[in-house]
C-alpha positions in Angstrom: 0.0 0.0 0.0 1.0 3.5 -0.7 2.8 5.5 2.2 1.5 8.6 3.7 1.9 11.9 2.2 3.2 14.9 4.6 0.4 14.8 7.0 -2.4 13.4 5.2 -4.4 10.6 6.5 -3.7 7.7 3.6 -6.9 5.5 2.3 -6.7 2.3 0.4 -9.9 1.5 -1.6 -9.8 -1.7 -2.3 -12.6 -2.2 -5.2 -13.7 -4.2 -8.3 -15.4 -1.9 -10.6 -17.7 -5.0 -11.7 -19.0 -4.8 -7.8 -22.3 -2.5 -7.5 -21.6 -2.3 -3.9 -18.3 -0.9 -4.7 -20.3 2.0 -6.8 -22.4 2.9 -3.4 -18.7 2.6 -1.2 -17.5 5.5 -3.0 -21.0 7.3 -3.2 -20.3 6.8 1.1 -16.7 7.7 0.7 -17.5 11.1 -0.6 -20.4 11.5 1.9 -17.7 10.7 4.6 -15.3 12.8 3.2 -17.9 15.9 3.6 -18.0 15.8 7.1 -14.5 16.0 7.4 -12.8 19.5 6.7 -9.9 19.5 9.3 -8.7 16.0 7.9 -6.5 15.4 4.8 -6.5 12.6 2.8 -4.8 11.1 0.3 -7.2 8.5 -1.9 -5.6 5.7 -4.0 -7.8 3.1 -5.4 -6.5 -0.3 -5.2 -7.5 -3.4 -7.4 -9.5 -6.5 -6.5 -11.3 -8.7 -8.6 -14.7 -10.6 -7.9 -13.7 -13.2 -10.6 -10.5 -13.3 -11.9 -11.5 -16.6 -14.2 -14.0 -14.8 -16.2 -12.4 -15.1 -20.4 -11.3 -11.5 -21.6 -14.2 -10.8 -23.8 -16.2 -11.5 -20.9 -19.5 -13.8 -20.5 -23.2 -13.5 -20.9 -24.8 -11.8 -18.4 -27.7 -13.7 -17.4 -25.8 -16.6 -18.0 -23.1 -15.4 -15.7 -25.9 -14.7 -12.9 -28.1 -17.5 -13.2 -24.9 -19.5 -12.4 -23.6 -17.4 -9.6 -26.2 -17.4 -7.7 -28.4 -20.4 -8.7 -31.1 -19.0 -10.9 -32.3 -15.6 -12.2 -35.3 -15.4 -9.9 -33.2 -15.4 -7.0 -30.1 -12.8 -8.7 -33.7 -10.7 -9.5 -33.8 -11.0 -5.6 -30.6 -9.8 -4.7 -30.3 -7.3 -7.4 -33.3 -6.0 -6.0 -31.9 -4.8 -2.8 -28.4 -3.3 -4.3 -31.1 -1.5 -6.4 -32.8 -0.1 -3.7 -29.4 1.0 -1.5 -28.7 2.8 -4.7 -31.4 4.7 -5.0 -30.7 5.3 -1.3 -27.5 7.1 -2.4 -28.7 8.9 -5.7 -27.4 5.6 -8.4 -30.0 4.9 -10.7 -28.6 1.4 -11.3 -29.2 0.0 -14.9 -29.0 -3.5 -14.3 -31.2 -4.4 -17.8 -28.6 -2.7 -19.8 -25.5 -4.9 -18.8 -25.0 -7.9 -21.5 -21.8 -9.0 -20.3 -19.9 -9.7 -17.2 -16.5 -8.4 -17.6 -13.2 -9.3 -16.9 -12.0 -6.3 -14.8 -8.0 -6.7 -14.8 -7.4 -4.4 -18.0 -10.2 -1.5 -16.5 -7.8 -2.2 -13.1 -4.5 -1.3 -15.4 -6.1 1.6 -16.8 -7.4 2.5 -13.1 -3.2 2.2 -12.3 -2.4 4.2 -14.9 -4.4 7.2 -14.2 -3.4 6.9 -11.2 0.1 7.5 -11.9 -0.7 11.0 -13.4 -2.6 12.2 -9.9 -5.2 11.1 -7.6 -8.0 13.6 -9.2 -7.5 11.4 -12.8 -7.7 8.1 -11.3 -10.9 8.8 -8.9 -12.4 10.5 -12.3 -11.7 6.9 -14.2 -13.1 5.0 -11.5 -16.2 7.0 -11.4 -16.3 6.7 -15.2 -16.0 2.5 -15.3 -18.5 2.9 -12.8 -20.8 5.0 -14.8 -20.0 3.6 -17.7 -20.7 -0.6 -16.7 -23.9 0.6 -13.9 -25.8 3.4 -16.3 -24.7 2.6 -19.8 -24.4 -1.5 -19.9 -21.1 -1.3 -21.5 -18.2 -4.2 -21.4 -15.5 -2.4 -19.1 -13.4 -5.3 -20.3 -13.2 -4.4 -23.7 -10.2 -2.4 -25.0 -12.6 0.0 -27.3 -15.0 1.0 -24.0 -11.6 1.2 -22.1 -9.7 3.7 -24.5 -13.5 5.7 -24.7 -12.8 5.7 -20.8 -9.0 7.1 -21.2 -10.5 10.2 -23.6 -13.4 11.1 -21.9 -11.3 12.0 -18.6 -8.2 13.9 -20.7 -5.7 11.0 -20.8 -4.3 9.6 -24.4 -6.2 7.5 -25.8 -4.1 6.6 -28.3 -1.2 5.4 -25.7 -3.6 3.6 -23.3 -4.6 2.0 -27.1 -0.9 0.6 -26.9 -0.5 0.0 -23.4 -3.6 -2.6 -23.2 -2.5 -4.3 -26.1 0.5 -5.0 -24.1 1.3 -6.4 -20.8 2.4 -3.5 -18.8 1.5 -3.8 -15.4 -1.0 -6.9 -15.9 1.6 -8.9 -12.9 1.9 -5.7 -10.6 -2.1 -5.5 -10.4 -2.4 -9.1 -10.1 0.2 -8.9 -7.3 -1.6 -5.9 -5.7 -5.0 -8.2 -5.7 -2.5 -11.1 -4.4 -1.7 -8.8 -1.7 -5.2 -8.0 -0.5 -6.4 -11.0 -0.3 -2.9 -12.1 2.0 -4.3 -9.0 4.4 -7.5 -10.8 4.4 -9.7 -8.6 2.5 -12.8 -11.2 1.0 -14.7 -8.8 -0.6 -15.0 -5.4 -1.6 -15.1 -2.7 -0.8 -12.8 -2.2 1.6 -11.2 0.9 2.6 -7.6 0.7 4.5 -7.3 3.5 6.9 -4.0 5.0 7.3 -2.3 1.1 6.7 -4.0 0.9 10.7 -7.7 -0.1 10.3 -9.6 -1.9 7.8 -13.7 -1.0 7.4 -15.5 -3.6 5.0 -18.3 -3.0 2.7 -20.2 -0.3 1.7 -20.5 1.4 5.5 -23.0 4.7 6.3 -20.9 8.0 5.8 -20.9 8.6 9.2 -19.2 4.9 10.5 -16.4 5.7 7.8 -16.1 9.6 8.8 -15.9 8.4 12.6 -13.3 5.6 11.8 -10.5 8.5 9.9 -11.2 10.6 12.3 -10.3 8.4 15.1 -7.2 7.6 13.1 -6.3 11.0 12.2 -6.5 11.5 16.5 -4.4 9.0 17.1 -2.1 10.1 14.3 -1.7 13.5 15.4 -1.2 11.9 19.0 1.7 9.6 17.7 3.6 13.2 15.9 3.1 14.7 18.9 4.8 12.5 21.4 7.5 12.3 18.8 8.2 15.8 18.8 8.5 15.7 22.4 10.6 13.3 23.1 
């Protein structure tokens, strides 16, 4: 995980932008981050995938669903509530529009790679696979929707074109998920507070906004005892 910056309170999203949960974590996130004007932070989104074994062009939807979770009368179910906590939080999920369930690693490169040019570009990209998969129905794993991605936030197309076709940074994400999952992280989201406390799933604003500002307390606490010794 990243280390801190200055004085800034670090946080590690761990995320799969395939999860729908994931969408209302950073709809929370941003909630949280509202009620906190006398903290810092520094955001990095980190990858994760549901299903790694899904084929690169991805697989019928229904299919995909009917299999996960034994039927589609009972994914109707389930999909049924994340709709609902959606609207809770102001996504007007589009769950009829999605054809195909994607392979996420290449949208987690791209996610890496904005990230590498500052942490406004990658939480735009993120936002945009989410919009983009949730609202529109498109494949996130497909090299075309991902390139549309790259433009429509202001990075080049044309070299994020070249760079998927390649395998830059395909074994650092997979080690990054690798990593996760040795921390013990099962499912997503999962934000990493200041490399000190983990919260799981998609909490209320308020739980998250209470747990940074316990660690920013006890970070302050820790520089302060340092400086007087």
């Amino acid at each position: 995980m990243a280390d801190n910056k200055g004085n800034a309170l670090q946080i590690d999203i761990i995320s799969d932008v395939m999860c729908p949960w994931c969408y209302i974590g950073k709809r929370n996130f941003e909630a949280a981050r509202s009620l906190l004007d006398d903290v810092d932070l520094t955001v990095s989104w980190r990858p994760y995938q549901l299903d790694s074994t899904l084929p690169k062009e991805g697989k019928d939807r229904k299919l995909y669903l009917s299999e996960k979770f034994g039927g589609e009368e009972r994914a109707a179910e389930i999909y049924k509530r994340i709709e609902d906590a959606g609207h809770a939080v102001g996504i007007d999920f589009e769950f009829s529009e999605i054809k195909v369930s994607p392979n996420t690693l290449d949208a987690h490169r791209l996610i890496r790679w904005a990230g590498g040019q500052s942490e406004e570009l990658q939480d735009k990209m993120v936002l945009r696979l989410f919009e983009l998969f949730f609202l529109e129905g498109a494949n996130i794993g497909d090299d075309h929707v991902l390139v549309g991605a790259a433009d429509h936030i202001g990075m080049d197309g044309d070299l994020v074109r070249r760079l998927l076709a390649s395998s830059a940074d395909v074994e650092e994400v997979k080690a990054e998920i690798e990593t996760a999952q040795r921390m013990g992280v099962t499912g997503v989201p999962c934000f990493i507070i200041d490399q000190r406390y983990a919260v799981a799933g998609a909490q209320p604003p308020e739980q998250l906004a209470n747990a940074m500002r316990q660690a920013a307390a006890e970070k302050l606490e820790e520089a302060e005892y340092s400086e007087s010794q």
